[in-house]
N, C-alpha and C positions, 0 to 999 in steps of 0.2 A: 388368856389365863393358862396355868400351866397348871395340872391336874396331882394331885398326890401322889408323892412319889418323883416327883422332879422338883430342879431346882433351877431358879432364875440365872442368866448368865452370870457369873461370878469369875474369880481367879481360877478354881479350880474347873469350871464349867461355862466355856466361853460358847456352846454351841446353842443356840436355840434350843435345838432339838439333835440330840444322838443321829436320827437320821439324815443330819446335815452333814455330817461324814460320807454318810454310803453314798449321798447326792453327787460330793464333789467327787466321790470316787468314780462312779458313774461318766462325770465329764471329763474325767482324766483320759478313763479307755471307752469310748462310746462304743457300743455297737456299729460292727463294720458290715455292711448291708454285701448280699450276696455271699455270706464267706461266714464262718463259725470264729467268735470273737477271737478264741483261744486254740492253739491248734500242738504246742510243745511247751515245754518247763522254757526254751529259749524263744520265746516270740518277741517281735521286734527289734532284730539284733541292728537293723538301720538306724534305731531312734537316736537323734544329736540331741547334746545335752547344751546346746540352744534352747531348742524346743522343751526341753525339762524344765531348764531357766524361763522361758517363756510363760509356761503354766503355773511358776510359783506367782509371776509378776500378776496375774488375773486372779487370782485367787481372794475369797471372803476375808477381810480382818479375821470374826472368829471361828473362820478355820485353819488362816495362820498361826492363830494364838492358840489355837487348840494344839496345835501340831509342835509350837515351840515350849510347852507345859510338858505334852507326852514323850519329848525328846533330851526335855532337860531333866527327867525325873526317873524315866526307864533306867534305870543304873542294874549292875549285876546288883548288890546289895536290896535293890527293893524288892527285885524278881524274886530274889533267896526267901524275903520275908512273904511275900504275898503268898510263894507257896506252901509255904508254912503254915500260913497262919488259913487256905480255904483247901489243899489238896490233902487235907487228913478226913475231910468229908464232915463232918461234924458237926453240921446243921441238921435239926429234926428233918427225919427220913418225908420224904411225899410220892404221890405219883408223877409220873410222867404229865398226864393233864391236867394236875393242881400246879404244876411247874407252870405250865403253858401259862392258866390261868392267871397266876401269881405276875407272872411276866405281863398280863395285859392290862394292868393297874400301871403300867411304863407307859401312859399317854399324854400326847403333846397337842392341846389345844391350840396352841398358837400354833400349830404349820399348817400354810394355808394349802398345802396341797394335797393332801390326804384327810380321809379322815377316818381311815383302816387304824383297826387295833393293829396289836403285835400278833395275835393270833390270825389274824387275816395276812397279815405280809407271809407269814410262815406259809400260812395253807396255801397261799397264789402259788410259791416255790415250788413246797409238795406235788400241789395239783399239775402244774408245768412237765415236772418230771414222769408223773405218773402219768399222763396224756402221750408223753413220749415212748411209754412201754418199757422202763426202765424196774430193774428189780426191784420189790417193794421193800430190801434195805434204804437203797437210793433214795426213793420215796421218803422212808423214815428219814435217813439223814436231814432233806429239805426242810423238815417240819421243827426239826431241832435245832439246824444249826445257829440259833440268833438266841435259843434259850440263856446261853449264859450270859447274856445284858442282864440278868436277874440281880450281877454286881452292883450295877447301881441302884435298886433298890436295898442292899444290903448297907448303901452310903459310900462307895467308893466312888471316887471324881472320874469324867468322862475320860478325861487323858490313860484312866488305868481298866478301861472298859471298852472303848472303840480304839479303830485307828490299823491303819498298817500297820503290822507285824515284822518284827525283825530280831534278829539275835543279839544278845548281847554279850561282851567280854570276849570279842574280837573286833579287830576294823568297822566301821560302819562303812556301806556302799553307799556312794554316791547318788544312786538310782534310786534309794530313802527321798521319797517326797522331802523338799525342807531339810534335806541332809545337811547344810548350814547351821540351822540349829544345836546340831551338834555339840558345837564348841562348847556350849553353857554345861556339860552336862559333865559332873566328875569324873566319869571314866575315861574321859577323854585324853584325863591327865594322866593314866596309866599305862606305863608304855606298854607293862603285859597284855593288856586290853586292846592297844592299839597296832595289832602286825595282822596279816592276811589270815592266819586262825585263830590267833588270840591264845586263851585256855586252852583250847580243841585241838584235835589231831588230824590233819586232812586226812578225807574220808570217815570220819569216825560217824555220822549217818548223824538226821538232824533230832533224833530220837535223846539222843546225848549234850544237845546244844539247849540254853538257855535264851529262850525264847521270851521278848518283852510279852509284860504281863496282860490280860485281855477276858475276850467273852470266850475268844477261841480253846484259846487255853482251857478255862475251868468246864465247858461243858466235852472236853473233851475227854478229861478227866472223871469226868461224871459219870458221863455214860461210855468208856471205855472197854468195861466189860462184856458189855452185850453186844455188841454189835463189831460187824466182821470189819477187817483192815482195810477196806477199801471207807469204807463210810466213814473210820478213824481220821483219817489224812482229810475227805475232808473237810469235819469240823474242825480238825487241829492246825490247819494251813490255811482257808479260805481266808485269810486276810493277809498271808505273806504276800503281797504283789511284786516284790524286791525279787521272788523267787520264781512265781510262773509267772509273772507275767512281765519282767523286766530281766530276767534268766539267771541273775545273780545268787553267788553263796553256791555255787555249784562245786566247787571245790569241799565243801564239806557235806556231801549229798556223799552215803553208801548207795552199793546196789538197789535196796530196797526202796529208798526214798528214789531213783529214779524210776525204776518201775513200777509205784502206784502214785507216784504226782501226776499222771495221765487220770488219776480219777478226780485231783482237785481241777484240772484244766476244764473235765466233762463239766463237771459242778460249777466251776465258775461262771457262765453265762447265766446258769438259770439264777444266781444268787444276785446278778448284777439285771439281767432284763426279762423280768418278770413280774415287774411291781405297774400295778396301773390302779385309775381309781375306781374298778369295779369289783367290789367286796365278793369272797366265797359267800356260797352258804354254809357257815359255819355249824349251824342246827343240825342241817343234810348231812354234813359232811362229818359230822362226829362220831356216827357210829365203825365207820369205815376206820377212820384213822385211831378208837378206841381198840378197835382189831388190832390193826396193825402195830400198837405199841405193846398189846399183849405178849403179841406172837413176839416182840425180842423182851421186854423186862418186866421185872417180879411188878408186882402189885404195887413195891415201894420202894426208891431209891434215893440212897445218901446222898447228899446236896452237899 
């Protein structure tokens, strides 16, 4: 059974579960034992694209079908409208932990391997970083960064919600999971769309770049103001994989964006290995992390 707030697989929602995405993401880059998963913006500059071919041919039907929905649909034109229509903010103001809450009505009875809310995936993250001694922004970051799945209880389809992250209205890289996909998707047929920067101006920094639309995106947006530019980067990139973790789009990276993707690379492990089926205590753990979201925002933030 699938709990209120989701939807049976369909055209627009071929996944189970949302977190049938992070899964296969997961078994794309596994944890490499002995070694820190993520180490530069360029990690695995050996990888053959064999081996990329390889991983599309084992891959889920609906997570190929997920991935050729998100690839045929991501157009410059929709990005234009999505942000239109959720970064003017103007949905009734909440707190940060009615946010949370709100988000934990996003459950998926049917996955048989979990049976953690969304509040608990967030808290393992948190908890992971904060065990590592890491500043208690960083801390915040983990506990937020999956807040903006909140899209799909607003009714947006999973393809405009999960998924790698990639630019649009330039070239697509080929290191795009599914980059095949591609073709179906109109902007393909623009040839301004299709040269090595497209719209963009090498180096013009990825601040300027149109980003396919996402959970990344809107809570990045969200919560932008409070919190410092490390923690910024990364909720607003933790799902480029085409950028740290396959090293591409580097050409349109200013100064800046090289110098704090070292804090999505930090981030990036705890967001991929640190999911297991032994729940926080969320009761315990709430006065601490009710602290902690004081200490960076107001009582109530625009959604």
């Amino acid at each position: 059974m699938i709990t209120p707030g989701k939807t049976s697989p369909d055209e627009n929602n071929p996944l189970e579960s949302i977190e049938e995405w992070e899964e296969d993401v997961l078994r794309r880059y596994p944890e490499t034992e002995g070694q820190a998963p993520t180490k530069s913006v360029f990690t695995d500059p050996n990888k053959k694209q064999e081996e990329f071919r390889d991983y599309a041919s084992t891959t889920r039907d609906s997570v190929r079908e997920f991935y050729r929905l998100n690839h045929k649909y991501q157009t410059v034109d929709f990005v234009k409208q999505k942000r239109e229509q959720y970064l003017s903010l103007q949905k009734p103001k909440k707190s940060i932990w009615s946010a949370l809450e709100y988000l934990n009505t996003l459950v998926d009875d049917s996955d048989p391997d979990t049976d953690l809310s969304q509040i608990d995936h967030l808290m393992q993250t948190a908890e992971a970083i904060r065990a590592d001694g890491h500043p208690r922004w960083f801390v915040l970051a983990g506990l937020l960064h999956d807040v903006g799945k909140v899209l799909c209880l607003y009714g947006e389809p999973q393809w405009a919600v999960v998924g790698d992250t990639f630019p649009v209205g330039c070239a697509y890289s080929d290191k795009i999971v599914f980059a095949e996909f591609f073709a179906d998707n109109p902007d393909s047929l623009v040839p301004e769309y299709q040269t090595k920067c497209g719209i963009y101006a090498e180096g013009c920094g990825f601040d300027n770049v149109l980003m396919s639309w996402g959970h990344d995106e809107y809570i990045y947006h969200a919560t932008k103001d409070y919190l410092p530019l490390e923690a910024q980067y990364m909720l607003r990139y933790h799902s480029f994989y085409p950028a740290h973790r396959e090293g591409e789009y580097t050409h349109l990276m200013d100064d800046q964006d090289r110098e704090y993707f070292r804090w999505v690379n930090e981030f990036n492990p705890y967001d991929l290995y640190t999911k297991s089926s032994e729940p926080p205590n969320a009761k315990e753990l709430r006065p601490y992390y009710e602290d902690l979201i004081a200490e960076f925002f107001p009582a109530e933030v625009a959604w």
